[in-house]
PDB file of N, CA, C and O in Angstrom:
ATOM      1  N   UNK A   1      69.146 -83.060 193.638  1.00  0.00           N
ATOM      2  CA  UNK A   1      70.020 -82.954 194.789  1.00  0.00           C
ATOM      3  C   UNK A   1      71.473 -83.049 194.324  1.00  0.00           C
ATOM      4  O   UNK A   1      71.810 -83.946 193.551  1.00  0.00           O
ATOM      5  N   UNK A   2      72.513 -81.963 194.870  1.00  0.00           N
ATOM      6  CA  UNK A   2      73.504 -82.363 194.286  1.00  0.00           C
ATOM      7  C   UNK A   2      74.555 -83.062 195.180  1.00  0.00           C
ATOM      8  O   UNK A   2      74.363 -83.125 196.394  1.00  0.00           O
ATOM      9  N   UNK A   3      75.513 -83.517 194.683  1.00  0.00           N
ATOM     10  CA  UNK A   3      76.437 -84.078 195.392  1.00  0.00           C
ATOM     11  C   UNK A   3      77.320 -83.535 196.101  1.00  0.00           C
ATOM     12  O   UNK A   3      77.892 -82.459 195.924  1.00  0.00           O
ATOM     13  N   UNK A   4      77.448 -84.377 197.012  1.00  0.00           N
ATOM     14  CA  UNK A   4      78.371 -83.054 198.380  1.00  0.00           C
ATOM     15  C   UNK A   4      80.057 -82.884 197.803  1.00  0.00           C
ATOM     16  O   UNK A   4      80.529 -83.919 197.333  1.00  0.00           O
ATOM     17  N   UNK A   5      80.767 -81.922 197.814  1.00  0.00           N
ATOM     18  CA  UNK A   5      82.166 -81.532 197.223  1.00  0.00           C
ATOM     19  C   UNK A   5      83.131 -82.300 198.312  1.00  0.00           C
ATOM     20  O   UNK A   5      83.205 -82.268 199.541  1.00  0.00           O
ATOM     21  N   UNK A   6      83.799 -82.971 197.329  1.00  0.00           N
ATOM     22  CA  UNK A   6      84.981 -84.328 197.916  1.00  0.00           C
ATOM     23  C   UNK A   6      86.084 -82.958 198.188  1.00  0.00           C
ATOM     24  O   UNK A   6      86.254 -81.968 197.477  1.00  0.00           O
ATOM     25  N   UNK A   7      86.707 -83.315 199.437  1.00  0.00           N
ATOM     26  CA  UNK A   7      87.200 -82.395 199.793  1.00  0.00           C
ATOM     27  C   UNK A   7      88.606 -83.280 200.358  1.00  0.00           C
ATOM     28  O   UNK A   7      89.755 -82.853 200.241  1.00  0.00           O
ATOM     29  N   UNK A   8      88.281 -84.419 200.904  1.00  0.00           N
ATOM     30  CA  UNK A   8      89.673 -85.147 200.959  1.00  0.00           C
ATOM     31  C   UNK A   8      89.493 -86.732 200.563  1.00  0.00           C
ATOM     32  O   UNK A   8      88.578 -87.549 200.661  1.00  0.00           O
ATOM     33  N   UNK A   9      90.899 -86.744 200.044  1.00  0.00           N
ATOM     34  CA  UNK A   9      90.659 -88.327 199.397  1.00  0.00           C
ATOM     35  C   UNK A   9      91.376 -88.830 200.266  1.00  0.00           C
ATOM     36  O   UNK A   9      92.252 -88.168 200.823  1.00  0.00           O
ATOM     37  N   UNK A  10      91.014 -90.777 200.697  1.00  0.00           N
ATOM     38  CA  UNK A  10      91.633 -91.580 201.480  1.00  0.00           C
ATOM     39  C   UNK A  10      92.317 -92.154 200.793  1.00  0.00           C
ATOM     40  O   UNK A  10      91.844 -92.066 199.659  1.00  0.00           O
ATOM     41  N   UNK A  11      93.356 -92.824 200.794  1.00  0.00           N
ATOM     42  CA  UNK A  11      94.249 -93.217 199.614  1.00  0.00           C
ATOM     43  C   UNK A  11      94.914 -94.825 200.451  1.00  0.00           C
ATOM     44  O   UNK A  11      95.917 -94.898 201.161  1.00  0.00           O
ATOM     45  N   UNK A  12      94.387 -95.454 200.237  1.00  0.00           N
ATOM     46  CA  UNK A  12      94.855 -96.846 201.046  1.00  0.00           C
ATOM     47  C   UNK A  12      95.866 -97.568 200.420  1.00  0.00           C
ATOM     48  O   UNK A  12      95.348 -97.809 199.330  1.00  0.00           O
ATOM     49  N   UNK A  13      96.980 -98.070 200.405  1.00  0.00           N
ATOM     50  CA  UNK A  13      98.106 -98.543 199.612  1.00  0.00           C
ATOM     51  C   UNK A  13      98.770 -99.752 200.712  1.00  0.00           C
ATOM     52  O   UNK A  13      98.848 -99.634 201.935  1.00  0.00           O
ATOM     53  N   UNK A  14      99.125-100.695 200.042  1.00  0.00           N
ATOM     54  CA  UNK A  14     100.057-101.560 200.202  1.00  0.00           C
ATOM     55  C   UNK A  14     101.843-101.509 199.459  1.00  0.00           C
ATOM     56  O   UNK A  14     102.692-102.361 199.193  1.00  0.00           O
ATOM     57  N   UNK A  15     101.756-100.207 199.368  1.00  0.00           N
ATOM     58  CA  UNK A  15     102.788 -99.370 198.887  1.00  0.00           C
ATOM     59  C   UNK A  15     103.833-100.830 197.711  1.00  0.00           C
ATOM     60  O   UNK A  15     105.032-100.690 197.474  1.00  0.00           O
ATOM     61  N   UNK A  16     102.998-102.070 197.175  1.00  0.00           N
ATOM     62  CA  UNK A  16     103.289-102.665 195.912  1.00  0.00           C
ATOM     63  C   UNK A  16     103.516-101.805 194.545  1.00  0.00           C
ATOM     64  O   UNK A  16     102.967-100.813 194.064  1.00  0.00           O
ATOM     65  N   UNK A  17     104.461-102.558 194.195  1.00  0.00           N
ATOM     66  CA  UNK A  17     104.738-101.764 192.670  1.00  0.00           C
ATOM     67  C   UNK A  17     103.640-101.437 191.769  1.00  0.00           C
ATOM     68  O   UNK A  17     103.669-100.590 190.877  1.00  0.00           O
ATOM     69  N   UNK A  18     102.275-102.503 192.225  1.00  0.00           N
ATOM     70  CA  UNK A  18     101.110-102.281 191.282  1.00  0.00           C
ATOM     71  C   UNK A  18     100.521-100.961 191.925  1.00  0.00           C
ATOM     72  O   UNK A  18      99.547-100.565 191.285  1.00  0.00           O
ATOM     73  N   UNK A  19     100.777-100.329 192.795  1.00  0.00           N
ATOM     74  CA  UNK A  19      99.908 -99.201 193.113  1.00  0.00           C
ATOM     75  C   UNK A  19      99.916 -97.872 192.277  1.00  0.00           C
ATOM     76  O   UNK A  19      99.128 -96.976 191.974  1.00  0.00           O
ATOM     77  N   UNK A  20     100.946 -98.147 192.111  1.00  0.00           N
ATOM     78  CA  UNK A  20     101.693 -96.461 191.379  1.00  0.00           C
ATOM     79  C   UNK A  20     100.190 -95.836 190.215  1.00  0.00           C
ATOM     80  O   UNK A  20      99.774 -94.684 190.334  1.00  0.00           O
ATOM     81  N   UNK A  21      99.614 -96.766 189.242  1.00  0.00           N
ATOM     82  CA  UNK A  21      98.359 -96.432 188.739  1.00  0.00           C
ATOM     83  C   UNK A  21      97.415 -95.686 189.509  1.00  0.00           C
ATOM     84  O   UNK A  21      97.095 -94.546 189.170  1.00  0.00           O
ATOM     85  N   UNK A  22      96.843 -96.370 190.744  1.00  0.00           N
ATOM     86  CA  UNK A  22      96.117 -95.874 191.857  1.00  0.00           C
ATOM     87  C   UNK A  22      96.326 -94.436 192.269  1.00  0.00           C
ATOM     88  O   UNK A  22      95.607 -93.441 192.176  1.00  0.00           O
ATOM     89  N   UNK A  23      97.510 -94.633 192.743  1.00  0.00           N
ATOM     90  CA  UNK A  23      98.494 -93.315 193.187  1.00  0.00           C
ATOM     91  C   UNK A  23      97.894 -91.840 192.331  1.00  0.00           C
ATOM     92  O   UNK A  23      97.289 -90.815 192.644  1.00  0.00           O
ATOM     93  N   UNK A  24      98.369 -92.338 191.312  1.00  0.00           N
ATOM     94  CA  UNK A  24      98.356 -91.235 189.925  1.00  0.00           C
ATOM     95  C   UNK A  24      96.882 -90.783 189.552  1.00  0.00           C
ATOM     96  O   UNK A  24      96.597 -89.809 188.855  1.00  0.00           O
ATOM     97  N   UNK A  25      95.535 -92.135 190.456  1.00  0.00           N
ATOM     98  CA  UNK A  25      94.473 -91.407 190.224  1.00  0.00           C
ATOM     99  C   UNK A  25      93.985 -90.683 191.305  1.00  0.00           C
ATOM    100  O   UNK A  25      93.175 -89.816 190.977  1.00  0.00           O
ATOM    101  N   UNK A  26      94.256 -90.780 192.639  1.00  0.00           N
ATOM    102  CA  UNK A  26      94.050 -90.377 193.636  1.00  0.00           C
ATOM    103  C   UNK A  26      94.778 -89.146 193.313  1.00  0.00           C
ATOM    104  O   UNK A  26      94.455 -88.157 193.970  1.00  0.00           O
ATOM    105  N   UNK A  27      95.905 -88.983 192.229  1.00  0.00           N
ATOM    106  CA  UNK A  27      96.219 -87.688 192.657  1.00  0.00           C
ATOM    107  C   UNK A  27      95.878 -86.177 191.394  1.00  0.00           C
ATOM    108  O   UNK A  27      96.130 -84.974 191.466  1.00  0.00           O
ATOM    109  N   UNK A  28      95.270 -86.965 190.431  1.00  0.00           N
ATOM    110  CA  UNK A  28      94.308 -86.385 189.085  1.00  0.00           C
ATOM    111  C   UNK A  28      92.948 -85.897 189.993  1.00  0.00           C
ATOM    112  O   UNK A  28      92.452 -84.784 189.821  1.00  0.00           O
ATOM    113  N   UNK A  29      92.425 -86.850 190.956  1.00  0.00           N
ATOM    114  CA  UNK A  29      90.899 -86.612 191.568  1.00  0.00           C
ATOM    115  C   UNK A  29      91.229 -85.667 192.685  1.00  0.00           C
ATOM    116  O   UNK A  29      90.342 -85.064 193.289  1.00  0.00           O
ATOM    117  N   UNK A  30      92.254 -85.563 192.908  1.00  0.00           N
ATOM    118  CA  UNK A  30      92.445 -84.090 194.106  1.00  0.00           C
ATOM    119  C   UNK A  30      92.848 -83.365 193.383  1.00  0.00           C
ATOM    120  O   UNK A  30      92.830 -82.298 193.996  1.00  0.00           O
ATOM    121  N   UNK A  31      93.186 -83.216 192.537  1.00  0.00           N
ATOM    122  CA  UNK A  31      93.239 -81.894 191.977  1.00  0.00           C
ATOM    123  C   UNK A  31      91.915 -81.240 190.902  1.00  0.00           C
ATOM    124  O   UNK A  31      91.397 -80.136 190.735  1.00  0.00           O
ATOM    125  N   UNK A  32      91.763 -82.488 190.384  1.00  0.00           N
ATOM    126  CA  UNK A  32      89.610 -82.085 189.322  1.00  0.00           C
ATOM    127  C   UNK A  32      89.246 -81.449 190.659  1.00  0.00           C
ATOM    128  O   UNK A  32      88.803 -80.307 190.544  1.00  0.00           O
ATOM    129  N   UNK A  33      89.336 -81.960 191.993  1.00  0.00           N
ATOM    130  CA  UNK A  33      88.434 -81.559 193.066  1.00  0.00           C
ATOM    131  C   UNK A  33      88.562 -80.348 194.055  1.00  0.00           C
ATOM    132  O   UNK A  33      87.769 -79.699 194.738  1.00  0.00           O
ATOM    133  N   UNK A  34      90.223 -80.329 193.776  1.00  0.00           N
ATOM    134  CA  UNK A  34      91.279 -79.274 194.712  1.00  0.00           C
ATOM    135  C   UNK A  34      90.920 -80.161 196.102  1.00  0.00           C
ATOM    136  O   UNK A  34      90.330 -79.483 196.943  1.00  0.00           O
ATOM    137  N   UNK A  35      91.123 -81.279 196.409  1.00  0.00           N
ATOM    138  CA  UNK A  35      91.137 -81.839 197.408  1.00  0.00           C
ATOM    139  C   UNK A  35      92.297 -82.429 198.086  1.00  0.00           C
ATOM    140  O   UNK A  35      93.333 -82.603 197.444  1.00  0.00           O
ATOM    141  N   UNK A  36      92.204 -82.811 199.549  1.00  0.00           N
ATOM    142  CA  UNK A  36      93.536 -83.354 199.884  1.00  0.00           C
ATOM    143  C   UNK A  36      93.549 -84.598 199.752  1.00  0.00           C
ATOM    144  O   UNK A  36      92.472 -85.125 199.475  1.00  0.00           O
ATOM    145  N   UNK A  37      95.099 -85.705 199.950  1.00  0.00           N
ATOM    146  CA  UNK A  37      95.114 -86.796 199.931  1.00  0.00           C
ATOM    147  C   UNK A  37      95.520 -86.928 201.350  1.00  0.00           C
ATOM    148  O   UNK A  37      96.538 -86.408 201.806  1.00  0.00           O
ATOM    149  N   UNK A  38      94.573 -87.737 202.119  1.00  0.00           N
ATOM    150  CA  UNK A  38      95.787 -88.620 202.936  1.00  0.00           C
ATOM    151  C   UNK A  38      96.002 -90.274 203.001  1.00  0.00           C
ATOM    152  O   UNK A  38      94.916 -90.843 202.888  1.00  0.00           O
ATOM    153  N   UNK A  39      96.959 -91.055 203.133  1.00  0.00           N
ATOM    154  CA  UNK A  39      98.068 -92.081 202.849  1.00  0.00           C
ATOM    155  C   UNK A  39      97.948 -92.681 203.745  1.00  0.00           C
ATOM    156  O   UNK A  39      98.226 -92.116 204.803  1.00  0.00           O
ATOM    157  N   UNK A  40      97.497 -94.065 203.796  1.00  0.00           N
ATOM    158  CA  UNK A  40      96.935 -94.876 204.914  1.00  0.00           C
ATOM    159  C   UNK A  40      97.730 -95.723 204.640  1.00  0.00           C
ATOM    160  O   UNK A  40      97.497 -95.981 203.459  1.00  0.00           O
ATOM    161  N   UNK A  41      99.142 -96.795 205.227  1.00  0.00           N
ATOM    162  CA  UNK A  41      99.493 -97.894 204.941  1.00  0.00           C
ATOM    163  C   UNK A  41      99.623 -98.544 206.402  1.00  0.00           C
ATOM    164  O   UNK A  41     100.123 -97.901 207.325  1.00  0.00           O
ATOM    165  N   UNK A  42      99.163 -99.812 206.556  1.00  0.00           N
ATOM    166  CA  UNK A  42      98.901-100.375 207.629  1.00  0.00           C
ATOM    167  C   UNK A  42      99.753-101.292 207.524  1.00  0.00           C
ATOM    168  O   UNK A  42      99.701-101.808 206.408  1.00  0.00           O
ATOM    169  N   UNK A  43     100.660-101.810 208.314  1.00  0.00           N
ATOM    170  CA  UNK A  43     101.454-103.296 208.636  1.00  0.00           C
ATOM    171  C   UNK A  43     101.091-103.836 209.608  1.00  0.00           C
ATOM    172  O   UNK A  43     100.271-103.327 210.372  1.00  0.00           O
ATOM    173  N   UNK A  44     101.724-105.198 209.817  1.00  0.00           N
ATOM    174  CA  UNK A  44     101.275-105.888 211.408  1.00  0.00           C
ATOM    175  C   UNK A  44     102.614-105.394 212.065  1.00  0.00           C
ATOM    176  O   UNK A  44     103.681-105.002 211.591  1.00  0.00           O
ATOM    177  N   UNK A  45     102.022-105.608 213.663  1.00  0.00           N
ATOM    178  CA  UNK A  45     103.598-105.634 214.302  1.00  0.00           C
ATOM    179  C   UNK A  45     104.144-106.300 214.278  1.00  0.00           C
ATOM    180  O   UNK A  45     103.784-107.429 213.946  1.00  0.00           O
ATOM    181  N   UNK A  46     105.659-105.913 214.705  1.00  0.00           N
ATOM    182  CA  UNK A  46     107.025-106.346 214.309  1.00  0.00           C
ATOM    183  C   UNK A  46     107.273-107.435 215.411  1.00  0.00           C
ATOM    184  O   UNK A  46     107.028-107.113 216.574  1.00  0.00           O
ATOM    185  N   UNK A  47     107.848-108.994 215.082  1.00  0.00           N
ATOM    186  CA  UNK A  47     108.104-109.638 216.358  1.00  0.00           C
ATOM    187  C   UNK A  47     109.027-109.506 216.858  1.00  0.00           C
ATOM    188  O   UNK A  47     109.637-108.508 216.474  1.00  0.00           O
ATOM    189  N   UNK A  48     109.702-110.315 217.934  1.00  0.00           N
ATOM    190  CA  UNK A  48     110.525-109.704 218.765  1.00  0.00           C
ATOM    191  C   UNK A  48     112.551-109.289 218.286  1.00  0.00           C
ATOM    192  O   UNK A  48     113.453-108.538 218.657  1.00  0.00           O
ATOM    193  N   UNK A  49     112.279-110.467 217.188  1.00  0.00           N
ATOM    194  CA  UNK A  49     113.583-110.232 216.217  1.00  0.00           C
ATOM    195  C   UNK A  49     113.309-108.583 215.759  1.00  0.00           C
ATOM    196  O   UNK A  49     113.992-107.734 216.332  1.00  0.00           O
ATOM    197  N   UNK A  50     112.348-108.164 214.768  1.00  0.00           N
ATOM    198  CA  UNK A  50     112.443-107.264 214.537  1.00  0.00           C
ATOM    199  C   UNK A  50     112.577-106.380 215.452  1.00  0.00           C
ATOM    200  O   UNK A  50     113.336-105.446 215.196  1.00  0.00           O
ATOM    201  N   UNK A  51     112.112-106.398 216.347  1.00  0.00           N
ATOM    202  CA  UNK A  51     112.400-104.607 217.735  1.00  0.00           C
ATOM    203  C   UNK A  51     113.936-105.254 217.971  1.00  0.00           C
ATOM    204  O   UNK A  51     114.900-104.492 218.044  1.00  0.00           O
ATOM    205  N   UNK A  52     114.071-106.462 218.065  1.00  0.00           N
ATOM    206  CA  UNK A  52     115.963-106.223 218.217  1.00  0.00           C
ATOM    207  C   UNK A  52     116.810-105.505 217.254  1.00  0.00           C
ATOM    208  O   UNK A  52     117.824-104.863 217.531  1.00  0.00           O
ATOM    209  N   UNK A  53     116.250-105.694 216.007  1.00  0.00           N
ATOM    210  CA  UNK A  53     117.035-105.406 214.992  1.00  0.00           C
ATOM    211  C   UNK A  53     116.859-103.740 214.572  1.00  0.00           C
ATOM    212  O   UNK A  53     117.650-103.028 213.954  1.00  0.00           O
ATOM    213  N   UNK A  54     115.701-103.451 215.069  1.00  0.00           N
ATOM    214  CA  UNK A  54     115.502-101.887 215.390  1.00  0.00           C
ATOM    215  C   UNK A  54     116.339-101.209 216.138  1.00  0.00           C
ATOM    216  O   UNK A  54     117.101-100.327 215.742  1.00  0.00           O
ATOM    217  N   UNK A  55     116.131-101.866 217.953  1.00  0.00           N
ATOM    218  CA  UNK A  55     116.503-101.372 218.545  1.00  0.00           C
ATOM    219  C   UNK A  55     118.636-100.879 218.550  1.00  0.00           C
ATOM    220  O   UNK A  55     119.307 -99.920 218.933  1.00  0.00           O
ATOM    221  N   UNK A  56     118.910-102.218 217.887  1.00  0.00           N
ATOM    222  CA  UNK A  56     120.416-102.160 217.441  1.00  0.00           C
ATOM    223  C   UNK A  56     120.491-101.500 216.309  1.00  0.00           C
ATOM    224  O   UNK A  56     121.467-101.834 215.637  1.00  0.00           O
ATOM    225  N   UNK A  57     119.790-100.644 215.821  1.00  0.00           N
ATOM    226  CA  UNK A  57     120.286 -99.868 214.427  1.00  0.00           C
ATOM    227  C   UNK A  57     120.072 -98.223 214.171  1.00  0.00           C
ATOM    228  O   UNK A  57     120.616 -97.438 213.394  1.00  0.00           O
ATOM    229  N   UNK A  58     118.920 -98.053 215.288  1.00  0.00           N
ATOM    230  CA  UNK A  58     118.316 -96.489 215.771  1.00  0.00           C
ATOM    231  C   UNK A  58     118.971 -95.970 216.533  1.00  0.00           C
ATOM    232  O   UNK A  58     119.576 -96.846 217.150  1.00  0.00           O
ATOM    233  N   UNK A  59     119.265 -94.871 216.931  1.00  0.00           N
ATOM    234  CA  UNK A  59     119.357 -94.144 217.934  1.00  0.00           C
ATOM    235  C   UNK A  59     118.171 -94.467 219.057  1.00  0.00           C
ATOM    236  O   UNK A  59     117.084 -94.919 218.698  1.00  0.00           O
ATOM    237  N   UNK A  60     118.468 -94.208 220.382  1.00  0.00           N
ATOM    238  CA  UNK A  60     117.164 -94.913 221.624  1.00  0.00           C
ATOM    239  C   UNK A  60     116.684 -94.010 221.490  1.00  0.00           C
ATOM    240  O   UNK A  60     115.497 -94.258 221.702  1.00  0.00           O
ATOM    241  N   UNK A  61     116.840 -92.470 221.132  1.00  0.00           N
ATOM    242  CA  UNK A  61     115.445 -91.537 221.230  1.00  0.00           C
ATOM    243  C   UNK A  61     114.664 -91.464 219.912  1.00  0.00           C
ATOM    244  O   UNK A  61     114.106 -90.447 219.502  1.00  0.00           O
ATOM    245  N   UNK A  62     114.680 -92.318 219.466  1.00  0.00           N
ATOM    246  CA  UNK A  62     114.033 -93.062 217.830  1.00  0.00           C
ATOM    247  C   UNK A  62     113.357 -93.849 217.891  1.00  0.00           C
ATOM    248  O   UNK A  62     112.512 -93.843 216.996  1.00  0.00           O
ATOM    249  N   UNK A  63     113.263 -95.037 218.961  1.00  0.00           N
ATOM    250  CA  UNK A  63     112.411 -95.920 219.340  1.00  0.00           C
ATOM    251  C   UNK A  63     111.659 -95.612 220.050  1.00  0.00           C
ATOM    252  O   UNK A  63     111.740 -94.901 221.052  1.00  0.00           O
ATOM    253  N   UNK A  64     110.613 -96.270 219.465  1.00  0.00           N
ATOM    254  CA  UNK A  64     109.364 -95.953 220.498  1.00  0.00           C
ATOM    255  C   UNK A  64     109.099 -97.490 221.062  1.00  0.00           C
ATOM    256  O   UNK A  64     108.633 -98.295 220.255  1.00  0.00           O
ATOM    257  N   UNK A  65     109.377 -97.928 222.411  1.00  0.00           N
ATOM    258  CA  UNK A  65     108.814 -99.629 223.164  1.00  0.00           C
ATOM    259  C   UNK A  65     107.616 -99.512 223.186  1.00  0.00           C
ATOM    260  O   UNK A  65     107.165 -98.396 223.441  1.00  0.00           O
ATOM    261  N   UNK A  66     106.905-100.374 222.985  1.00  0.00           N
ATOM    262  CA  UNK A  66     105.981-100.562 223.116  1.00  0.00           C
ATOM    263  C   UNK A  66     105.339-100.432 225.088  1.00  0.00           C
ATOM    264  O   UNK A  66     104.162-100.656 225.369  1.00  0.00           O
TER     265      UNK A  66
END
C-alpha cells in the first residue's frame, strides 16, 4: 500500500529564534513534495491595556473590537 502524497504542510511556530531550523525543514519537505506550507501562530488575547495601546496607535479602520 502506498502512502498518500503530502500535499500541504502545517507548520506550527512560536515564531522563537529556535524555530528558524524547523522553518528551513518545513520548507526542504514542500518542495521534495512540491507541497504547500501553511503558518499557524497562535497568541492569547490582548488585555485591556493592550486594545488601548492598539487602539491609540492604528488607524480605527485597522481595528477590529472585539
Amino acid at each position: 500500500m502506498a502512502l498518500p502524497k503530502i500535499k500541504t504542510i502545517l507548520y506550527t511556530t512560536s515564531l522563537g529564534k529556535h524555530t528558524r531550523p524547523v522553518f528551513r525543514q518545513a520548507v526542504n519537505l514542500a518542495q521534495q513534495f512540491d507541497a504547500h506550507i501553511i503558518m499557524l501562530h497562535v497568541i492569547e488575547p490582548i488585555g485591556e491595556l493592550g486594545q488601548a495601546l492598539i487602539q491609540n496607535y492604528l488607524p480605527q479602520d485597522l481595528v477590529k473590537n472585539p
